[in-house]
N, C-alpha and C positions, 0 to 999 in steps of 0.2 A: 712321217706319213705311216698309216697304220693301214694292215690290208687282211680281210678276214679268207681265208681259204678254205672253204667247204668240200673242196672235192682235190683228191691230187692221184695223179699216174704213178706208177713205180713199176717197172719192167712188163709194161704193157696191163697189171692189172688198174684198175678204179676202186679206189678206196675214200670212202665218202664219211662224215662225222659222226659218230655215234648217236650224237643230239640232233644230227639233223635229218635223220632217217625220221619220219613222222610213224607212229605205232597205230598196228590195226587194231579198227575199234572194232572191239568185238559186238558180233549184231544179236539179235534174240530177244525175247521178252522173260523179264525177271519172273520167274517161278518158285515156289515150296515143292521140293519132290519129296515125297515119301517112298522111301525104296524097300523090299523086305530089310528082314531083321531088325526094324526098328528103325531103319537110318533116316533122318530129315536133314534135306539140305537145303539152300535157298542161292539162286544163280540166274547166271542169263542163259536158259535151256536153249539146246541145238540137237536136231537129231536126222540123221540122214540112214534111211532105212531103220534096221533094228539096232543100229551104235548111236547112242545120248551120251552129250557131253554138255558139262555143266560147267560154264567160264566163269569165273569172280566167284569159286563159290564158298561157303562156308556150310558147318554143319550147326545146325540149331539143337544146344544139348540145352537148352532152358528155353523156355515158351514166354516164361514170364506173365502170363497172360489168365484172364477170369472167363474167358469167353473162346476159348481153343487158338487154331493156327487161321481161322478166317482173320482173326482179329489183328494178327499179324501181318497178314498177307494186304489187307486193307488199309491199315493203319501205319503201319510200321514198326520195327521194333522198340518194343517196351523197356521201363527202364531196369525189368527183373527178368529183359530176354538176353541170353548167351550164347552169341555166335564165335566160334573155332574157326576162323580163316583155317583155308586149306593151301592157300598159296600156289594155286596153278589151278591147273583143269583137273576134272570129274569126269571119268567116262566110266559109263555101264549100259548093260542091254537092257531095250526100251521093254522086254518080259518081267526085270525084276522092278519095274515100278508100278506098286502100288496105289496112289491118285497123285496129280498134279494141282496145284493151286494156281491163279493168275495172280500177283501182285501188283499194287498199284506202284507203278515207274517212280513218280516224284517222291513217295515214301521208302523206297530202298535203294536210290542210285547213290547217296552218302556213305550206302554203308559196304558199296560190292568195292 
């Protein structure tokens, strides 16, 4: 008989499975930030007062593109665009950005 244990006691604490803790989805709408000094990133934007944070994000150092970063933002990334995962969160103040883009959801959720 075979028996699966998700959860077990050990000197009064609760220790539960790695895999079975479900992971917070992070919420927000995928955006292009243009930040000074030239930085572009693309992420799920969060911003609570003057601190932005940018989950799933990557920096866009290739556009790839004939038609600028709308073309990205709409479409998706091209096959001459170049995104750097960043590997965690993005945070800066909402003063050092420059414009935001909206992106369309089903063209970049493959790639955060």
């Amino acid at each position: 008989m075979e028996q699966e244990v998700n959860e077990v006691k050990i000197n009064g604490v609760d220790y539960i499975r790695k895999d079975y803790v479900a992971k917070e989805e992070v919420k927000g709408n995928i955006k292009i930030v243009i930040l000074q000094r030239g930085w572009i990133l693309v992420g799920r934007f969060e911003r609570n007062n003057s601190d932005c944070k940018l989950h799933n994000a990557s920096v866009i150092r290739n556009w790839g593109t004939s038609k600028g970063l709308g073309e990205i933002a709409n479409e998706g990334p091209k096959s001459g665009t170049k995104l750097d995962k960043c590997y965690g969160l993005v945070q800066f103040d909402y003063l050092t950005i420059v414009a935001l883009i909206d992106c369309r959801e089903e063209k970049w959720v493959r790639e955060l």
